[in-house]
C-alpha positions as CSV (number, residue, x, y, z in Angstrom):
1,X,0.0,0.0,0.0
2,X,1.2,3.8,-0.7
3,X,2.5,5.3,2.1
4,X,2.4,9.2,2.7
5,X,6.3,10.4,3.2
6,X,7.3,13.9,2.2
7,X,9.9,13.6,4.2
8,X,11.8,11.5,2.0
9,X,11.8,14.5,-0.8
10,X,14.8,16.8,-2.1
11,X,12.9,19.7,0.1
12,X,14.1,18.2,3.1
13,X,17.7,16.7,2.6
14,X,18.7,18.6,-0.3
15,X,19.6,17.4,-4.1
16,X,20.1,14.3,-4.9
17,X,20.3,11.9,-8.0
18,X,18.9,8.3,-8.4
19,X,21.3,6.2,-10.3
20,X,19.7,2.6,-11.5
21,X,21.8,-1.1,-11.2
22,X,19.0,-2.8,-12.8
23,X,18.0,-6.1,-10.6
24,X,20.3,-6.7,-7.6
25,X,21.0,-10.2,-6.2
26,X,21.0,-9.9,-2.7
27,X,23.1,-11.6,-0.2
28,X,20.2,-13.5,1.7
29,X,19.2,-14.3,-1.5
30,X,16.3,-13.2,-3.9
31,X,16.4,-10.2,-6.1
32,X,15.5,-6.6,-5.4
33,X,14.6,-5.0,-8.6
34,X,15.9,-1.9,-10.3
35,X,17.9,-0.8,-7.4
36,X,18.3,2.5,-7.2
37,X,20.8,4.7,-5.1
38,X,20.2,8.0,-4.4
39,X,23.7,9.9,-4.7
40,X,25.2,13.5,-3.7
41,X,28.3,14.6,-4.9
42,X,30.3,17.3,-4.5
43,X,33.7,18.6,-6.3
44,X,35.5,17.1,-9.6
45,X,36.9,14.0,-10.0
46,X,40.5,14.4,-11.3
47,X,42.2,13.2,-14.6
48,X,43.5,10.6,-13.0
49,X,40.7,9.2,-11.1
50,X,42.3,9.2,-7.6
51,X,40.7,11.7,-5.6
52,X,37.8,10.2,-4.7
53,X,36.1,9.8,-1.4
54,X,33.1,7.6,-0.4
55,X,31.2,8.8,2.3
56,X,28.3,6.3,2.9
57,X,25.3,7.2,5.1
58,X,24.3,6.1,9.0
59,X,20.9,4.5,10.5
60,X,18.2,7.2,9.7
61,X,20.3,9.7,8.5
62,X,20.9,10.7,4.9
63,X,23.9,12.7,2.7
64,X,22.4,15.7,4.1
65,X,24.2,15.2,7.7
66,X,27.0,14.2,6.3
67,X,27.2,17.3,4.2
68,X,26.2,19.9,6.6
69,X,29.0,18.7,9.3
70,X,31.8,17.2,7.5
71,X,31.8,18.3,3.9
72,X,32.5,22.1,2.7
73,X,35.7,24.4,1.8
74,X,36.6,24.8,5.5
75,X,36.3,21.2,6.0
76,X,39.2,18.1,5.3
77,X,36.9,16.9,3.3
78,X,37.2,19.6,0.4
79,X,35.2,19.3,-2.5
80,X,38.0,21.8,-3.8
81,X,39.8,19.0,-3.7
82,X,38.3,16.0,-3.8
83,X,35.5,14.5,-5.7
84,X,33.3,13.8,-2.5
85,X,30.3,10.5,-3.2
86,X,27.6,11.0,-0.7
87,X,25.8,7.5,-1.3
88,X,22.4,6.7,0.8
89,X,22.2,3.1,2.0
90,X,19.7,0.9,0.8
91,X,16.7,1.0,3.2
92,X,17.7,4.4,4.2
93,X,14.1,6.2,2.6
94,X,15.9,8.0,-0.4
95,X,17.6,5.5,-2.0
96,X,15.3,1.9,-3.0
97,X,13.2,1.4,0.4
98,X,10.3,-0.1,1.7
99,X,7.9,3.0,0.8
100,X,9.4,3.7,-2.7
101,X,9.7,-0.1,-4.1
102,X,6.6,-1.8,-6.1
103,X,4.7,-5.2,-6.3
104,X,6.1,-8.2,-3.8
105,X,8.9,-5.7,-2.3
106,X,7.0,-3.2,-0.7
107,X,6.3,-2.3,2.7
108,X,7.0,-4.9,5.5
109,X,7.9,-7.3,2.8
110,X,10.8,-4.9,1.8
111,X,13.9,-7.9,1.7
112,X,17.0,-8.2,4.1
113,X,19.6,-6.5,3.0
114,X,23.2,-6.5,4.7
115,X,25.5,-4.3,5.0
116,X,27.8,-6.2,2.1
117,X,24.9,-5.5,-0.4
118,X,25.4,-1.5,0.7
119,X,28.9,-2.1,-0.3
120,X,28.3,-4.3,-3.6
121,X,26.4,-1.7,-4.8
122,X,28.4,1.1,-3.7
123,X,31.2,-0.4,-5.9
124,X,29.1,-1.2,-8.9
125,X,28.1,2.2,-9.0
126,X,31.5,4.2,-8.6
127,X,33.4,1.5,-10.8
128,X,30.1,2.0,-14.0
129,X,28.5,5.7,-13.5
130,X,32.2,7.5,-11.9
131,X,34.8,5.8,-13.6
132,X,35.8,5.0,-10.3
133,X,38.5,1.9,-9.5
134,X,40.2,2.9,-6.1
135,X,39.2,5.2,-3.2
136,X,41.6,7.9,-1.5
137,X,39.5,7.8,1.6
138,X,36.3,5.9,3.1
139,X,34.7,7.2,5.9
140,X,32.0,6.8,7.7
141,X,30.0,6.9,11.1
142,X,28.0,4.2,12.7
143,X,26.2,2.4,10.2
144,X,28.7,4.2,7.7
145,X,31.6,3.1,9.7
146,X,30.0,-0.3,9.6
147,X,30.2,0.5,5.7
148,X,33.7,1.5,6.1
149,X,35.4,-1.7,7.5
150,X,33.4,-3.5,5.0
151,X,34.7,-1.7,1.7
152,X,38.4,-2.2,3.5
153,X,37.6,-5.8,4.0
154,X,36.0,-6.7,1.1
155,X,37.5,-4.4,-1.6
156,X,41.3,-4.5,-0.2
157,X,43.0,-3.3,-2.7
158,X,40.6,-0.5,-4.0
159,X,40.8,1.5,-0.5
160,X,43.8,3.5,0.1
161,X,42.6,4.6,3.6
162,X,39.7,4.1,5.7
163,X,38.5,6.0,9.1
164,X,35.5,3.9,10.3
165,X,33.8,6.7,13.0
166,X,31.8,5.0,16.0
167,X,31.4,1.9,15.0
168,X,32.5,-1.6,14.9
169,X,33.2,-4.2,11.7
170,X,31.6,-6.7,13.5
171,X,28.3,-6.3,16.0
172,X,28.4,-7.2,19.5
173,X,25.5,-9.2,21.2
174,X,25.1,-5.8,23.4
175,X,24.4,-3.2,20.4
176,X,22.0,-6.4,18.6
177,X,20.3,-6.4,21.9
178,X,19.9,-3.0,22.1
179,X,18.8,-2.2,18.1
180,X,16.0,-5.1,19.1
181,X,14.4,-2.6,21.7
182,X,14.5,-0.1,19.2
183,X,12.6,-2.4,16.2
184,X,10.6,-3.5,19.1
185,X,9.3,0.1,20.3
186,X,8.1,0.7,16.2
187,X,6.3,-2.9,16.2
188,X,4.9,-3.4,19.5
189,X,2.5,-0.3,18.4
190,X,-0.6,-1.5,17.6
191,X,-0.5,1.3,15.1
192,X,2.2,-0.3,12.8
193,X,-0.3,-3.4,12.1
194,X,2.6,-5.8,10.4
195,X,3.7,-2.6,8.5
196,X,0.9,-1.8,6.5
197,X,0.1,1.8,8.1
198,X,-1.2,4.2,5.7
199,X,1.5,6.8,7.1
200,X,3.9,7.2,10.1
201,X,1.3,8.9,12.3
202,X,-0.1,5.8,13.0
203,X,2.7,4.9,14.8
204,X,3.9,8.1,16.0
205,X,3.9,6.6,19.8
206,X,5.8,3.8,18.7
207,X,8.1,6.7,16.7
208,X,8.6,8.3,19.9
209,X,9.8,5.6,22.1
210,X,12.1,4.8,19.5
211,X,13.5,8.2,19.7
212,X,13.3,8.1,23.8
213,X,15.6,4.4,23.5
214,X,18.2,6.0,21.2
215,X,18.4,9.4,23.7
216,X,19.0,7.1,26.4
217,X,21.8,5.5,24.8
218,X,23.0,8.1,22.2
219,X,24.1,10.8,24.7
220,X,25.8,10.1,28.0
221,X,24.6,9.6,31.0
222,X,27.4,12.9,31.9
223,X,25.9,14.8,29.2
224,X,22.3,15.0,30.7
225,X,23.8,15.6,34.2
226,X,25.7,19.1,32.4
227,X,22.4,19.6,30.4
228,X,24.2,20.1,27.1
229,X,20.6,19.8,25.5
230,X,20.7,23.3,25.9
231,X,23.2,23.7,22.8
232,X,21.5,21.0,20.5
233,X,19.3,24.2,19.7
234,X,17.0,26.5,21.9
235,X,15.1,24.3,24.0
236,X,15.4,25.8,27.2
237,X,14.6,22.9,29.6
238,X,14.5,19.0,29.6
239,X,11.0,18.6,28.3
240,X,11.4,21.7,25.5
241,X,14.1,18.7,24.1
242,X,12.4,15.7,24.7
243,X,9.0,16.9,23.3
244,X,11.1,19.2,19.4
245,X,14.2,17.1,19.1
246,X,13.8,13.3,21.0
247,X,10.0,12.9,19.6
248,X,10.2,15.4,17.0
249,X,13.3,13.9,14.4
250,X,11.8,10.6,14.7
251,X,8.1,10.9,14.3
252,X,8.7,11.5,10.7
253,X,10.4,8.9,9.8
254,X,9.5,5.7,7.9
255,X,8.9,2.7,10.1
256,X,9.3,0.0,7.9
257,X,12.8,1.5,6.7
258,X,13.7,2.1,10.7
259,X,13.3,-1.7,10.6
260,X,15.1,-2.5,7.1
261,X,18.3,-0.8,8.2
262,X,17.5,-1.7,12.1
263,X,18.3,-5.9,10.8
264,X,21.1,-4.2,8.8
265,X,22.8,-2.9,11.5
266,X,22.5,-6.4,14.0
267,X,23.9,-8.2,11.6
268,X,26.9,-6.5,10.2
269,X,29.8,-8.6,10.6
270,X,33.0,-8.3,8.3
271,X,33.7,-11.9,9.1
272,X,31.7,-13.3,6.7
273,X,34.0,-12.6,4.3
274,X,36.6,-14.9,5.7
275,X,34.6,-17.9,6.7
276,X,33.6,-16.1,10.0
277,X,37.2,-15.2,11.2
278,X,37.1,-11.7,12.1
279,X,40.7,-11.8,12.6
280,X,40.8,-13.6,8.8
281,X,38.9,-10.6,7.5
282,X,40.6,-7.9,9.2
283,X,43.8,-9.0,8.6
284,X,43.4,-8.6,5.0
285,X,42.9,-5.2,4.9
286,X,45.4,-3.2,3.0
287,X,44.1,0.4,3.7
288,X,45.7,2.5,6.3
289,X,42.8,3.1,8.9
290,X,42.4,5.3,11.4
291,X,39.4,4.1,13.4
292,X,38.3,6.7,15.7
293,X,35.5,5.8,18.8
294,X,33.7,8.5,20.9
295,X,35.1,8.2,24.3
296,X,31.4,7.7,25.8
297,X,29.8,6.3,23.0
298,X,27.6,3.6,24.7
299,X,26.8,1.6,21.4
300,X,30.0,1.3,19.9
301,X,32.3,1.9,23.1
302,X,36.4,2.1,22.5
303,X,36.9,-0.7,23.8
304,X,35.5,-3.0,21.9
305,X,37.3,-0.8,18.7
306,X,40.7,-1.4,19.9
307,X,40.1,-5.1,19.9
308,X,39.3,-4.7,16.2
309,X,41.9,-2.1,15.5
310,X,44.9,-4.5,16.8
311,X,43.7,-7.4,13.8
312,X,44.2,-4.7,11.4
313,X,48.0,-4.8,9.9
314,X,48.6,-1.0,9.0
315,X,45.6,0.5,11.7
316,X,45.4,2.7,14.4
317,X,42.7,4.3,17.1
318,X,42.1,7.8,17.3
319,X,39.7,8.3,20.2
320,X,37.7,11.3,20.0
321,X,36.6,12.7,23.6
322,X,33.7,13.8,23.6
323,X,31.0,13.1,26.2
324,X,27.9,13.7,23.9
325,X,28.5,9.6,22.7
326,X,27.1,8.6,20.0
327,X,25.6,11.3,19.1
328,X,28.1,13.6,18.8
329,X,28.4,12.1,15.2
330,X,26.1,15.7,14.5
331,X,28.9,17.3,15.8
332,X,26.9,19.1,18.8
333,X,29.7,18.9,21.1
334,X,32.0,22.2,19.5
335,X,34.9,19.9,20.6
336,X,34.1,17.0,18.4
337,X,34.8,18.3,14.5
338,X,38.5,19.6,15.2
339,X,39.2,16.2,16.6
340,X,37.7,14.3,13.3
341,X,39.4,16.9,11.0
342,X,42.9,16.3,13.1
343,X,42.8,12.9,12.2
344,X,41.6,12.8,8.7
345,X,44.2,15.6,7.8
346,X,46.6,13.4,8.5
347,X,45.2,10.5,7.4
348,X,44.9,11.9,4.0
349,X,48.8,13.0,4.3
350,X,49.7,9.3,4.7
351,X,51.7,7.4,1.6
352,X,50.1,4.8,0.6
């Protein structure tokens, strides 16, 4: 059934193109037909083809974060430059997703997709619209760090350097556990009714206790205590936040994508690609990579990165302090950016 999302339009996150791979084979089998990625980019790529970057997208979020916070002529990542590639996951409401797909593929029956299909696809459509064979840089946060350690895993020799940003190659039994409750708080509304709601409204309680779950987990527990709401925007107390920013980003959103890229996200695991060895997988990565935690990130903490990092032959960890967590990915702490650009400056200055 259609479902009413003008959320999901260039008004709100900004231009975009749809590129088309025809029918894509997906890795837990089946086919989803005429896949389409939706695809920001920004700058020139070069005569000789080697100044790309890949910047691939997190859970809910689209190129426009990525673009407003770590893109621009002040940034590292300078489309002056470099030829920047913004590209939406699949699931993510832009590119192919539940609400956007016809016949047997849409809505709740949208298929599982993993993270290795985001990257497939990501390579088919650098190497046959760009011209594209090998990546400067890769980097991404969360989910798009999940991104990241797959291109360096799976595409070894076309990434030169990859900085995976709060997240982990392969996810733990904690942050599965806790991406459940969030699934959980969209379908135990009665409003969702197996996903075929005629628009997110109907499930806007189930919305907002998704959005309550990730505020519980996304900033620190320090971060309330200093109430450092207070420079998200202007909400001048506790419930002014909750009620604009907490309820308000996620009531909009698409359920049944929430819950596309929700499985997406439990089940990333690099070691797939080496007959379940995460050390087998890591350990063939060529890239240089810089993989950088949030020191209070509660989903992807630092410590389960550094027993990543050490598998990785040429890799190092860059923790960022910062004790907005996870969510200072949106760069609300004014601390947080001139860490990241620190590290990719140098990063980018690396031979490789």
């Amino acid at each position: 059934m259609a479902v009413d999302l003008p959320f999901y339009t260039e008004e709100f996150h900004g231009p975009f193109q749809l590129h088309g791979l025809g029918d894509f084979e997906l890795e837990e089998g089946g086919v989803l037909p005429d896949l389409q990625l939706a695809v920001s980019t920004q700058g020139k790529l070069n005569a000789a083809r080697d100044n790309c970057i890949l910047v691939p997208t997190w859970y809910s979020g689209t190129h426009q974060i990525m673009e407003q916070v770590y893109i621009g002529p002040d940034r590292v990542l300078n489309p002056d430059e470099y030829f920047i590639v913004c590209i939406n996951q699949i699931g993510n409401g832009l590119s192919s997703s539940p609400h956007n797909v016809d016949g047997a593929h849409a809505g709740p029956n949208f298929p599982k997709v993993r993270i290795g299909d985001d990257v497939r696809a990501q390579e088919q459509l650098l190497r046959e619209v760009f011209g594209v064979e090998q990546l400067a840089l890769v980097v991404g946060g969360s989910m798009g760090a999940q991104q990241t350690w797959e291109w360096a895993v799976r595409f070894p020799d076309k990434v030169l350097r990859a900085a995976p940003i709060a997240g982990t190659a392969r996810n733990t039994h904690h942050d599965f556990l806790y991406t459940q409750s969030l699934m959980d708080a969209i379908t135990s509304d009665p409003g969702w009714n197996g996903g075929t709601y005629a628009s997110p409204a109907e499930v806007a309680e189930g919305l907002r206790l998704h959005g309550r779950l990730a505020g519980v987990m996304g900033w620190s527990t320090e971060w309330y205590k200093q109430e450092c709401w207070r420079r998200v925007g202007d909400f001048p107390t506790f419930d002014d936040f909750t009620r604009d920013f907490t309820h308000g980003y996620h009531e909009v959103l698409d359920p049944n994508s929430l819950l596309a890229m929700g499985w997406k996200w439990q089940h990333a695991d690099v070691g797939r690609n080496a007959g379940g060895s995460l050390g087998a997988a890591l350990g063939r990565i060529k890239a240089k990579v810089y993989a950088m935690p949030i020191s209070e990130d509660m989903f992807f903490p630092p410590r389960d990165i550094a027993d990543e990092i050490a598998l990785v032959p040429d890799g190092e960890m860059r923790v960022i302090n910062s004790i907005d967590g996870h969510m200072g990915l949106i760069a609300t702490d004014p601390g947080y950016l001139p860490q990241i650009e620190l590290h990719l400056r140098e990063l980018l200055a690396q031979e490789v």
